[in-house]
C-alpha positions as CSV (number, residue, x, y, z in Angstrom):
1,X,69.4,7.5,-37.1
2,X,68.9,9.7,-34.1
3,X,65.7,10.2,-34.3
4,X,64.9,6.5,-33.5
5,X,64.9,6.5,-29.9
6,X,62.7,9.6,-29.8
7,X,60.1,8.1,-32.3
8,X,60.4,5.2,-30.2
9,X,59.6,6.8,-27.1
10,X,57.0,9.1,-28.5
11,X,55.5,5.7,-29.7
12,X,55.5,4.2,-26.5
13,X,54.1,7.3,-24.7
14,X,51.6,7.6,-27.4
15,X,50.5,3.8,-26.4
16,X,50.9,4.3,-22.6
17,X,48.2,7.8,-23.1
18,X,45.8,5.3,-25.0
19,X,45.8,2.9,-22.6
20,X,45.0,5.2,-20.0
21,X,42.5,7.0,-21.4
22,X,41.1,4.1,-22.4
23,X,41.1,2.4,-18.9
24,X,39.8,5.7,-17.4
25,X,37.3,5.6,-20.0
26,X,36.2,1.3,-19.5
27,X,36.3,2.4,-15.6
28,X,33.9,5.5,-16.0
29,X,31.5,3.1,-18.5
30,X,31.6,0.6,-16.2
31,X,30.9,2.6,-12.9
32,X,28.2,4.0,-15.3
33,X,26.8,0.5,-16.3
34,X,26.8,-0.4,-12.6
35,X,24.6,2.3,-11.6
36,X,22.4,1.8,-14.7
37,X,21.9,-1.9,-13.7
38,X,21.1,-0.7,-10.0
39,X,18.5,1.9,-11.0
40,X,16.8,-0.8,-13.2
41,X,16.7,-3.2,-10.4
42,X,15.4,-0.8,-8.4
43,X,12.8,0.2,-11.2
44,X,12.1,-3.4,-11.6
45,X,11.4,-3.7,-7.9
46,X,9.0,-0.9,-7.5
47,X,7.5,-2.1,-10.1
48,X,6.9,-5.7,-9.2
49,X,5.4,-4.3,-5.8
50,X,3.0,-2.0,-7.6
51,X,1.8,-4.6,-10.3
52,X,1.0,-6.7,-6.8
53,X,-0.9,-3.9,-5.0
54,X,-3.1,-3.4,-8.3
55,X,-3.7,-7.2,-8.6
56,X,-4.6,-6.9,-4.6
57,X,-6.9,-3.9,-5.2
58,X,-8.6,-5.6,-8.5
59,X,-9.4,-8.9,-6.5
60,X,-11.2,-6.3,-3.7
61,X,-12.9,-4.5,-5.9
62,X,-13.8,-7.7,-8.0
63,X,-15.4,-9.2,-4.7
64,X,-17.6,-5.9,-4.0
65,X,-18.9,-6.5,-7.7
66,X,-19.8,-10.4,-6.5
67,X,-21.8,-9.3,-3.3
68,X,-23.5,-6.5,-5.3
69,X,-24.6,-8.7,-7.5
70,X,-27.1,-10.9,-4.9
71,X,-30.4,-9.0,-4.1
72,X,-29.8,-9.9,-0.3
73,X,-26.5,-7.6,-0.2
74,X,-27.0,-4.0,1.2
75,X,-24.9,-0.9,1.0
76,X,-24.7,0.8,4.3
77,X,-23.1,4.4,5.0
78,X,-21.0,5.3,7.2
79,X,-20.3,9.2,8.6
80,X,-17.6,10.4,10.1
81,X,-17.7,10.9,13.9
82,X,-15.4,12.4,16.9
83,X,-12.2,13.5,15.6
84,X,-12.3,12.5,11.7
85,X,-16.0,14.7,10.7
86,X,-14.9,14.4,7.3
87,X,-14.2,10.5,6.7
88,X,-16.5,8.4,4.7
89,X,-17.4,5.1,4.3
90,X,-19.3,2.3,2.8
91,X,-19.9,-1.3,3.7
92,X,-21.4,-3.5,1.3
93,X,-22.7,-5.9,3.2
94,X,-24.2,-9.4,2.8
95,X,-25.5,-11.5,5.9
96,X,-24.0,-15.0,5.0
97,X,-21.0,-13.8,2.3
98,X,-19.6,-11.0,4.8
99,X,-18.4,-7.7,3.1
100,X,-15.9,-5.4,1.9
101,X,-15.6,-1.7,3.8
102,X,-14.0,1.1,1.5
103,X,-13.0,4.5,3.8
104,X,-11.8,7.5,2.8
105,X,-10.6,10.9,3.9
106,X,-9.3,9.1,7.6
107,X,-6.0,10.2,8.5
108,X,-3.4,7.8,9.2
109,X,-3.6,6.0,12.4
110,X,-0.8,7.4,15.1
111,X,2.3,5.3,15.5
112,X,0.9,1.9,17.8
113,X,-2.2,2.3,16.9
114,X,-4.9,1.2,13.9
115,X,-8.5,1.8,13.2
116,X,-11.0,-1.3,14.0
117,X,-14.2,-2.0,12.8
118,X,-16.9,-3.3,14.9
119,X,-20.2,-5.1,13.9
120,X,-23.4,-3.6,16.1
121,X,-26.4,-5.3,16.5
122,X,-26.1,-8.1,18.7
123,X,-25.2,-8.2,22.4
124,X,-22.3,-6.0,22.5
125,X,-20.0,-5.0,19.8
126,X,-17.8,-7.7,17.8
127,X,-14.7,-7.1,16.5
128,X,-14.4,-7.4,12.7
129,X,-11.0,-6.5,12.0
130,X,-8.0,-4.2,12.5
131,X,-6.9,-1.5,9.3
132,X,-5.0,1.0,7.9
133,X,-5.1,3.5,5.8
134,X,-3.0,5.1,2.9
135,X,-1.7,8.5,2.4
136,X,-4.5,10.1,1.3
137,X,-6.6,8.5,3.8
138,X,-8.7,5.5,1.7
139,X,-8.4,1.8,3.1
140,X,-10.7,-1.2,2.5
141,X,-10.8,-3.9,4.5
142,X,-12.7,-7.5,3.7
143,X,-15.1,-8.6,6.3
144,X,-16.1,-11.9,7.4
145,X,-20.4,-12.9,7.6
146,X,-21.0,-12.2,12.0
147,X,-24.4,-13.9,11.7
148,X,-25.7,-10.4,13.4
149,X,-28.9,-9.7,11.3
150,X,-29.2,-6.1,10.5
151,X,-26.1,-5.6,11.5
152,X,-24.6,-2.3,11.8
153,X,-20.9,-0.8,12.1
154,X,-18.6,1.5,13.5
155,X,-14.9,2.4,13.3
156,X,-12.7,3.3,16.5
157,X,-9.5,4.1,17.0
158,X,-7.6,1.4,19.2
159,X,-4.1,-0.2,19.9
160,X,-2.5,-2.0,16.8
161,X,-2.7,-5.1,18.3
162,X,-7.0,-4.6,18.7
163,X,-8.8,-5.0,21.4
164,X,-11.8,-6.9,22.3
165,X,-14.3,-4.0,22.9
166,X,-14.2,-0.5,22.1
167,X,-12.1,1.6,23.9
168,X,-11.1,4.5,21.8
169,X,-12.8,7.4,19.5
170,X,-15.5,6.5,17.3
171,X,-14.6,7.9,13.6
172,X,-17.2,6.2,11.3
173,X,-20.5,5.0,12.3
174,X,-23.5,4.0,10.5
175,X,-26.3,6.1,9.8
């Protein structure tokens, strides 16, 4: 039987193949599986963040629907001034309950700086908050009641940090 030793080794090269294909295949699944699991965390991620920027935007919006409903809130305009002619925006606005300020078509502020809103009316100007705005240019920004009645507003351009009076452009302003 001569032929023994060469079925023999045929048989054991046969099983030595298998096993490497089959550990080249495992490998590639698993490499595979790895970046499958990575994408989906990744997914997952990106979702979770988005699902908590819509609950963010729902609770703003949800408050704007509040102050609308009480006869004593007002909706007051805001045009685009200086540098940003075709921003918009609108404060709805109640004396004691504060407001909500939705802007749209501003341009991002330069790096180190953001826009801040100001409440007009009284003595000199108060600041009522620092902002930013999204890619295409739409931010809103709650506002806490100044007291001022008849208040009016305006948006500048200022440091990130703020500052206590207006130094910089004027982009919105009340009619």
């Amino acid at each position: 039987a001569s032929w023994v030793p060469w079925a023999a080794a045929t048989a054991a090269a046969a099983v030595v193949a298998a096993m490497l294909t089959g550990g080249l295949a495992a490998s590639r699944y698993e490499a595979r599986l790895g970046q499958m699991a990575r994408e989906t965390a990744a997914v997952r991620a990106r979702l979770q963040r988005d699902e908590a920027a819509l609950r963010e935007q729902v609770a703003q919006y949800r408050g704007a629907v509040e102050l609308l409903r009480d006869p004593a809130t007002r909706v007051v305009d805001l045009q685009g001034a200086g540098p940003s002619p075709e921003a918009t925006g609108r404060m709805i606005w109640h004396e004691q309950a504060g407001g909500q300020l939705f802007v749209a078509n501003l341009p991002p502020a330069p790096a180190g700086q953001a826009y801040e809103l100001w409440t007009l009316g009284g003595v000199a100007p108060q600041p009522a908050g620092l902002f930013q705005v999204d890619a295409s240019g739409r931010a809103t920004h709650r506002v806490q009641a100044t007291g001022v009645p008849g208040a009016t507003f305006a948006v500048t351009l200022e440091p990130a940090a703020g500052v206590p009076a207006p130094t910089g452009p004027i982009v919105l302003a009340s009619r």
